[in-house]
ZAMARGU-4260 file (C-alpha; in steps of 0.2 Angstrom, whole numbers, plus 5000, padded with zeros to 4 digits):
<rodrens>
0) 5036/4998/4430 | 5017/4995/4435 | 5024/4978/4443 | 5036/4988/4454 | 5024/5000/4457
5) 5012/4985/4464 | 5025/4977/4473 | 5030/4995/4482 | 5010/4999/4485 | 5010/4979/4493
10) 5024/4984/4503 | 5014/5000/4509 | 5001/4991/4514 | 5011/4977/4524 | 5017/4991/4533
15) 5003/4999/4537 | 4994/4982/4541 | 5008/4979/4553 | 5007/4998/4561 | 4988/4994/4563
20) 4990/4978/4572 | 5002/4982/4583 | 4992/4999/4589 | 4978/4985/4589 | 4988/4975/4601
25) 4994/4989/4611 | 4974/4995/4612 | 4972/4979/4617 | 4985/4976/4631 | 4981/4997/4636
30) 4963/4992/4639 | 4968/4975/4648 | 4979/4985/4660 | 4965/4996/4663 | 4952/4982/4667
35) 4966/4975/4677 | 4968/4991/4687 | 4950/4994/4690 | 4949/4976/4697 | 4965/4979/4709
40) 4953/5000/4714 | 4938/4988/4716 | 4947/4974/4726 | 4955/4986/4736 | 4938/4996/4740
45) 4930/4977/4742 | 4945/4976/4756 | 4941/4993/4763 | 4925/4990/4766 | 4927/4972/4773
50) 4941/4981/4786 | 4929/4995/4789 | 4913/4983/4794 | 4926/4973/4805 | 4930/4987/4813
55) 4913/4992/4816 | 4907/4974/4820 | 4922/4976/4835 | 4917/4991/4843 | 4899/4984/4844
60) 4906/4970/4852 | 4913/4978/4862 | 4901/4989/4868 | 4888/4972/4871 | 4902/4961/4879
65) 4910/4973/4890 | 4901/4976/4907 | 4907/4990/4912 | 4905/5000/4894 | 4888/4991/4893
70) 4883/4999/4912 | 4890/5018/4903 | 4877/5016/4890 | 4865/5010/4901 | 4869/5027/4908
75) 4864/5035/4895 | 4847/5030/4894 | 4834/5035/4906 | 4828/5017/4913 | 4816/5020/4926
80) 4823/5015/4942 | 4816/5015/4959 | 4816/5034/4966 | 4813/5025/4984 | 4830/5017/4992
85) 4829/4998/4995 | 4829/4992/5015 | 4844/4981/5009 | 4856/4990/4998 | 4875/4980/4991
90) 4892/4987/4991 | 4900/4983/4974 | 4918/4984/4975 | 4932/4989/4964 | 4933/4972/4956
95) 4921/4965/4943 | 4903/4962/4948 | 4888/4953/4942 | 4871/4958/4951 | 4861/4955/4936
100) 4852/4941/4946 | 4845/4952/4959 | 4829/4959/4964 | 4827/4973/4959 | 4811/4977/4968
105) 4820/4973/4987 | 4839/4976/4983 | 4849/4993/4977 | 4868/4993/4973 | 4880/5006/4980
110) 4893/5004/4968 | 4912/5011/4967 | 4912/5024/4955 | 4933/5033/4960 | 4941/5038/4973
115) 4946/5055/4978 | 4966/5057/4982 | 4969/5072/4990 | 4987/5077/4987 | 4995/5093/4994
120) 4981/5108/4989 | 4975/5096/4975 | 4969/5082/4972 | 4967/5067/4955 | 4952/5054/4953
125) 4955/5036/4949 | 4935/5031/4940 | 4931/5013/4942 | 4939/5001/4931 | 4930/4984/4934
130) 4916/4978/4924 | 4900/4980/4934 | 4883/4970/4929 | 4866/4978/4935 | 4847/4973/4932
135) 4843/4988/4918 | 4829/4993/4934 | 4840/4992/4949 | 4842/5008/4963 | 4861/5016/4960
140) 4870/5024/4974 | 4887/5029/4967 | 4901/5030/4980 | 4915/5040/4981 | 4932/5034/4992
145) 4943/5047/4998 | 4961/5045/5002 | 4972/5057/5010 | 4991/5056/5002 | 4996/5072/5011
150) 5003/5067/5027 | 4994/5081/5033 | 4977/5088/5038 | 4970/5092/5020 | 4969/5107/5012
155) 4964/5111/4994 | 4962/5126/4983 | 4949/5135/4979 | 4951/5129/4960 | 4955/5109/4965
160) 4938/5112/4976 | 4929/5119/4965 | 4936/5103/4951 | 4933/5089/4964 | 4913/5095/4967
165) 4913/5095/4948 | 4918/5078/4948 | 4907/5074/4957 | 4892/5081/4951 | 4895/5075/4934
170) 4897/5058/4939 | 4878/5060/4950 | 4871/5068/4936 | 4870/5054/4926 | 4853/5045/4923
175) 4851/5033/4933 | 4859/5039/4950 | 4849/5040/4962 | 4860/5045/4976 | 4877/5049/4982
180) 4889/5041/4995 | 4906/5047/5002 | 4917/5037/5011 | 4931/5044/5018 | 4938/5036/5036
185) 4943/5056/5042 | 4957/5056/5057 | 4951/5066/5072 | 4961/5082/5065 | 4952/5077/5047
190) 4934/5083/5052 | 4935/5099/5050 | 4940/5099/5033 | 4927/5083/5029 | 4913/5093/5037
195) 4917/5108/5024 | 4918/5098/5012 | 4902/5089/5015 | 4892/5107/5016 | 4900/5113/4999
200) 4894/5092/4992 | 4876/5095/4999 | 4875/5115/4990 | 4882/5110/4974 | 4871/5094/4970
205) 4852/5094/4967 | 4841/5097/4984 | 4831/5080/4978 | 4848/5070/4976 | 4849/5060/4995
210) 4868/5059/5001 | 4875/5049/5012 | 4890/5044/5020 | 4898/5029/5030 | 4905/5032/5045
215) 4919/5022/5057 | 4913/5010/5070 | 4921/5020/5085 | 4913/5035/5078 | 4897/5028/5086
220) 4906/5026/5103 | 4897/5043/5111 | 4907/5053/5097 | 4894/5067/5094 | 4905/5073/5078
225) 4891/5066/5066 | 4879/5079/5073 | 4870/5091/5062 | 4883/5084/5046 | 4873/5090/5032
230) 4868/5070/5026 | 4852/5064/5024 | 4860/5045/5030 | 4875/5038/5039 | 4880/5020/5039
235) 4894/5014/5052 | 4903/4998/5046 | 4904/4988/5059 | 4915/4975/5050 | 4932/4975/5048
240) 4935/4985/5065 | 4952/4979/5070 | 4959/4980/5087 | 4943/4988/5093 | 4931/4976/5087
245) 4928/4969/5105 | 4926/4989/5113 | 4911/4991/5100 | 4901/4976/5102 | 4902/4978/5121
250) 4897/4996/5119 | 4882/4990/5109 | 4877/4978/5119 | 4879/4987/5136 | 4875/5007/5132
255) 4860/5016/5131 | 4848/5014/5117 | 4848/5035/5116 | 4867/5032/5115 | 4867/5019/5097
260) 4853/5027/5091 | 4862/5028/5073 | 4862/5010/5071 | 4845/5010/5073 | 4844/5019/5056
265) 4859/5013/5046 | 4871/4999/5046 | 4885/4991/5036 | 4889/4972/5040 | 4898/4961/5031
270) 4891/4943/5028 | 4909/4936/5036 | 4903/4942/5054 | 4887/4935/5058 | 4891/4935/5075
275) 4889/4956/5075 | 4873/4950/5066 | 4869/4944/5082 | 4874/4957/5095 | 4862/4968/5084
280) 4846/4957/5083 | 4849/4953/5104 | 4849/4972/5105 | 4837/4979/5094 | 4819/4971/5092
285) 4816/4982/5075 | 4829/4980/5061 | 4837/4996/5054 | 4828/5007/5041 | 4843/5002/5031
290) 4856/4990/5030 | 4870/4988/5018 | 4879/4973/5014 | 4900/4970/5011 | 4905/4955/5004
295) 4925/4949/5002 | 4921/4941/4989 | 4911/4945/4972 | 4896/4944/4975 | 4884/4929/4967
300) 4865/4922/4970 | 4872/4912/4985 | 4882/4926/4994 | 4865/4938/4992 | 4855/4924/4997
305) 4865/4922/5011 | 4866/4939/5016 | 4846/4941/5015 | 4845/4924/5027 | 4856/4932/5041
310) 4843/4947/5042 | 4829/4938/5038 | 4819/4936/5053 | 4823/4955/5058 | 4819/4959/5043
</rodrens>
């Protein structure tokens, strides 16, 4: 009897021994899963935050590497820029430009910033798309192109006008603008509505903000429209002219000086037509206050230095 009771007590005991290593083992594999899933939460929060820096790292790029984003935060800080325009001032395009070799001191940029379509008693804006490189100091003269998609003589809303001076005026606002310019190449039967538009422009931005706008060569034929526009400069392109081209330079060259005295103040050349160059300096001993430059191409140190060459000795 006390043999089987031995034997039953060692049989207890290999049971219980076997119960206690297999919880053993399943504590053991329990808390091997559970390291091996709070490696797999830490890997994946390692992986997070590797894809979260990337990101980052991306839009910073970004930011540095894009011209035109990097010209929007330049926006936002206040550089000090020159408050007085340049003699010489460069039409940047919609296309990409890199003016970040210029003289900042002698030479402002008047840069694309949208155009204006005018559609029915509306109208939408297309911004500038293309990169744009400027010295952090340079003079900025945003320019607005509008186009009329009408057909007709425009006419807009009192809403769509109030929304197009907005545009505007938020784009001029910006630090850093240091005027505005409109150009918009007005039919005869246009005028009226450019000129009302133009008095609404002038009331609706800052009395210290200058604006200008560029005006048609055969505007400058004996056209008196241009009188009394509320601008504080106009600047006739005299590039480009088409079919008329010869009427304008004999006009310069023949008429009275009372007669051109607008190009006396303001001119846009290009520095494919030095021969307009010419005409000019052969009828004007003093160059214009102001002359800005068009280029066909993007513009580069050569292109400038070539356009500064041309004017040099008027200059």
């Amino acid at each position: 009897m006390p043999n089987q009771d031995f034997q039953s007590m060692m049989r207890h005991m290999n049971l219980l021994n076997r119960c206690a290593f297999y919880h053993h083992c399943r504590f053991i594999g329990d808390v091997t899963q559970l390291r091996i899933m709070s490696g797999m939460k830490k890997q994946q929060r390692i992986i997070t935050y590797v894809l979260c820096i990337t990101f980052l790292s991306g839009i910073i790029s970004l930011f540095i590497t894009t011209p035109w984003l990097a010209v929007s935060v330049n926006y936002l800080v206040n550089y000090v820029r020159p408050t007085t325009k340049p003699k010489i001032m460069l039409w940047a395009w919609e296309r990409p430009e890199t003016l970040s070799c210029l003289d900042s001191n002698k030479i402002g940029v008047a840069f694309y910033a949208g155009t204006i379509n005018l559609i029915a008693n509306d109208f939408y804006f297309q911004p500038r798309l293309q990169p744009l490189v400027i010295p952090k100091s340079v003079y900025l003269e945003a320019v607005f192109r509008i186009n009329n998609k009408t057909g007709s003589n425009p006419q807009l809303s009192n809403s769509a006008t109030h929304n197009l001076l907005a545009t505007i005026t938020k784009i001029a606002a910006r630090p850093g603008i240091k005027s505005i310019q409109i150009d918009y190449d007005a039919k005869e039967t246009e005028r009226p509505f450019y000129r009302n538009l133009l008095v609404q422009l002038r009331a609706a931005l800052p009395p210290q903000l200058p604006l200008s706008m560029t005006a048609l060569a055969s505007w400058c034929l004996g056209d008196n429209w241009l009188t009394n526009l509320p601008v504080d400069e106009i600047a006739p392109m005299l590039f480009d002219m088409g079919a008329g081209r010869q009427d304008v330079l004999s006009f310069i060259k023949f008429a009275k000086l009372q007669q051109i005295s607008l190009l006396q103040k303001c001119v846009g050349l290009s520095t494919t037509e030095p021969n307009v160059i010419d005409v000019l300096q052969q009828r004007f001993t003093n160059c214009p206050q102001r002359i800005y430059f068009f280029s066909v191409q993007p513009w580069n140190l050569n292109r400038i230095e070539t356009a500064k060459t041309k004017t040099q000795t008027w200059l």
